[in-house]
N, C-alpha and C positions, 0 to 999 in steps of 0.2 A: 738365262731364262729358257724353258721347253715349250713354253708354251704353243700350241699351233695357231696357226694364221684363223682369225674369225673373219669372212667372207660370206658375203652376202653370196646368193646361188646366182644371183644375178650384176654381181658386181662387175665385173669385165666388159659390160655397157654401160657401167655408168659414168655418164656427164655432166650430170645436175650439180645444182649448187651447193655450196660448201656449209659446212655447219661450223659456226666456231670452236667448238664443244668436239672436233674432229673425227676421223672417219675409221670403220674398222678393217678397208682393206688391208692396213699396215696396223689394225690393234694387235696387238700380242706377237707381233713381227718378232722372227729368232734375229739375236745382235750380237754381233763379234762379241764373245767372250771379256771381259774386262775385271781381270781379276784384281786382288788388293795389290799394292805394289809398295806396301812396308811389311816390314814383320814386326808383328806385335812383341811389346816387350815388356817385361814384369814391372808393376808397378814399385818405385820406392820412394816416393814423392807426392806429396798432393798436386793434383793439376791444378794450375793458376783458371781461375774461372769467373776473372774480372771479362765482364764485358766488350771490353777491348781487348785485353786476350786470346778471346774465345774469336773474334771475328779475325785476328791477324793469324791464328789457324783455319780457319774457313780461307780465307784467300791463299795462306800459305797452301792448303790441296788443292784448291782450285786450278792454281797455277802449276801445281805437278800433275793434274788429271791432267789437261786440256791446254799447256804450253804457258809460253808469255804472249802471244797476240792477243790481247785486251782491247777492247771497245769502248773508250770512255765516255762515249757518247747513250750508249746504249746499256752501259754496265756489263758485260755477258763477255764470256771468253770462246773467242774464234777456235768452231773448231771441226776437223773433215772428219766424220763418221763414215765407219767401210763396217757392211751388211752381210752380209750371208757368205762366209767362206773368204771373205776379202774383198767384195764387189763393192764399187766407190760408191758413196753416197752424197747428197748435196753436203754444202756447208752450211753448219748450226755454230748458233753463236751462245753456249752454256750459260743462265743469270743463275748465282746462287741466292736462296733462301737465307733469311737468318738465321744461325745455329742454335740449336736448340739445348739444354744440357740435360739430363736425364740421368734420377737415381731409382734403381729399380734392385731389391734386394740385395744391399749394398753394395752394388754395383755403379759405379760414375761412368756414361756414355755423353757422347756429342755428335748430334745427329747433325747431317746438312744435306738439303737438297738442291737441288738443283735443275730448270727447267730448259727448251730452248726457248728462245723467242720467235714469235713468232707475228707478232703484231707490229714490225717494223720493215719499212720499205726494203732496206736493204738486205733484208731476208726472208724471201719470199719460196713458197712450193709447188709443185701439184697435188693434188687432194689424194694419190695416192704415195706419197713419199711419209713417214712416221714422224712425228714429233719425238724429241727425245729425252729422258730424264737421264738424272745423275743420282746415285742413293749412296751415301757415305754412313759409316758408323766408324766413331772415334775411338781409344779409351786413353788412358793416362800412361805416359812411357815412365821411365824409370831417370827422366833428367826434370820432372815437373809440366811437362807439356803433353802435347796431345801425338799418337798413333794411331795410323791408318787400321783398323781389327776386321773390317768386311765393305764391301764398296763395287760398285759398277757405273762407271762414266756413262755406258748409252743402252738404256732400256728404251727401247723402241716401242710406243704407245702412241695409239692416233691415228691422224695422218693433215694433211693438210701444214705438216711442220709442229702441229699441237699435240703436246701432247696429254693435256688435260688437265694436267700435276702443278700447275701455277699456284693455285689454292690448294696445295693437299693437306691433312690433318693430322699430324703427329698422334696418336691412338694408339692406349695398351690394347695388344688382342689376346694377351697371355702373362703368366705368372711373369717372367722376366724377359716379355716380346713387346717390344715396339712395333709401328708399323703404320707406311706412309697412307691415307684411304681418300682414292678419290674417285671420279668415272671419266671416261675415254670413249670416243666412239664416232658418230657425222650419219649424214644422209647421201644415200644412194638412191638416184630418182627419187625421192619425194619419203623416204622411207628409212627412219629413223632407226640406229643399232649400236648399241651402247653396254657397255662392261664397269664393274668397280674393280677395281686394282686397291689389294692390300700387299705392298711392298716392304720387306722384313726382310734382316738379317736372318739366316736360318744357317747351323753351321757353317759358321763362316763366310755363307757366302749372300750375298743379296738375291732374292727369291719373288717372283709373284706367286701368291698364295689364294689368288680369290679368283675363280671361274663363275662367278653370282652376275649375271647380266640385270642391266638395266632396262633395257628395251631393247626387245627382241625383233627379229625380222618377221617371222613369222603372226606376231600378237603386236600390232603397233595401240591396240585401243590400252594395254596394260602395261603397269611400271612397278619392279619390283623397287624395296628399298632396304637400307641393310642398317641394323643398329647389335652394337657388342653386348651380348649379356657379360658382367662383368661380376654379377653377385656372387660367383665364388674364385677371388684371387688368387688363388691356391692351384689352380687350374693349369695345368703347363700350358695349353691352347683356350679360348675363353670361344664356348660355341656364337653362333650370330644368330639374330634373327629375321628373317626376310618373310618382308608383306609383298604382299602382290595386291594390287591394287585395278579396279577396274575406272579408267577413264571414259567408257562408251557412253553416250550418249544414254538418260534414262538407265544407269547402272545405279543411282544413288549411294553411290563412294562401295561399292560391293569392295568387299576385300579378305584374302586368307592370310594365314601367316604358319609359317612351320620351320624349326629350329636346324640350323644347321651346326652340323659338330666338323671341326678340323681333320681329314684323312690325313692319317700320318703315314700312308704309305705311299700315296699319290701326292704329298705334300701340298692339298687345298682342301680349299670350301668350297663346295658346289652342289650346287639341285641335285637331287637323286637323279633325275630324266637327264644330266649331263655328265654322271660321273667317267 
């Protein structure tokens, strides 16, 4: 991820309370590299895509992303995240999602993600430490089973340990694009700063693609929100549409909305005022 650091102007005083929804001194946080760690390999076998299958591959990466220290208590695999150039990070304990399986222009994918925890005693943060996600994409190897094709163990999103992605929603945003969508973010003194993350395989590699904030520092009375136009499939990238909403007081639901198309050269979606 390139993403830069979103920071409040005034975050380096912040002390207040923690939002569970978490915090953006550590949104969009850069995280040691974690590139795929198979080589994809030509399909010549159908993938077995029994349900039990599909989950004894979800654990089978799990346990090569993030070791064998497992938590049976907690389900989630122990594990030391290192930040910025190699600087240690607390330990997270990775819960995978259930695997999803996905045919998109006859193409067979097997999606899993993966969240930390963070709502358990024995893993605990400071509000400015990041929550962290796991994004895998599967395909079918050439023995019947499943290969690693794009993947990063630790997207650094949040903070407070959360990183948002607990609930995220599997969503086409494209002809033959997947992509995890959820929002990240917390309070800084009293004042609410939030982002939607659409996380996507994009050549090979896993990408955040959405720069579309939710609440902003600046405008706390307003909430943008994001839905895919998907009416034309065909579309290598499928534009979004974002409302912006007024919450003030005597605003009687005021609201705009205007289209956003994917930059293929910047690799996101974002407001015109933030590209």
């Amino acid at each position: 991820m390139n993403s830069a650091p979103r920071l409040p102007s005034f975050a380096a005083a912040a002390t207040a309370a923690l939002l569970a929804a978490a915090g953006l001194s550590a949104c969009k946080r850069e995280a040691a590299p974690a590139p795929a760690t198979s080589t994809p390999q030509p399909s010549a076998a159908p993938a077995d895509d029994d349900p039990a299958a599909l989950q004894r591959a979800a654990d089978s990466l799990m346990k090569q992303q993030y070791g064998d220290a497992f938590d049976a208590t907690q389900r989630c695999w122990k594990f030391a995240a290192r930040f910025d150039g190699g600087q240690g990070g607390n330990d997270y304990c990775m819960r995978a999602a259930e695997p999803q399986l996905i045919e998109l222009q006859g193409q067979r994918r097997l999606y899993l993600a993966a969240a930390s925890v963070a709502d358990a005693p024995a893993y605990s943060y400071g509000h400015a430490e990041p929550g962290l996600m796991g994004a895998f994409v599967l395909g079918p190897d050439s023995r019947g089973g499943w290969t690693l094709l794009a993947g990063d163990k630790q997207l650094a999103l949040g903070s407070s340990g959360n990183c948002g992605c607990q609930d995220a929603q599997l969503v086409r945003i494209g002809a033959g694009t997947m992509a995890w969508k959820f929002a990240s973010g917390g309070v800084w003194q009293g004042t609410v700063v939030s982002y939607y993350s659409l996380i996507a395989p994009l050549d090979g590699k896993i990408a955040e693609l959405s720069a579309i904030p939710q609440i902003t520092e600046d405008d706390q009375d307003s909430e943008y929100s994001i839905a895919i136009d998907d009416s034309d499939t065909a579309k290598a990238m499928f534009p979004l549409r974002v409302t912006k909403r007024s919450n003030a007081p005597g605003s009687q639901d005021a609201h705009s909305e205007q289209v956003v198309e994917f930059d293929p050269v910047k690799r996101t979606y974002a407001l015109p005022e933030t590209k």
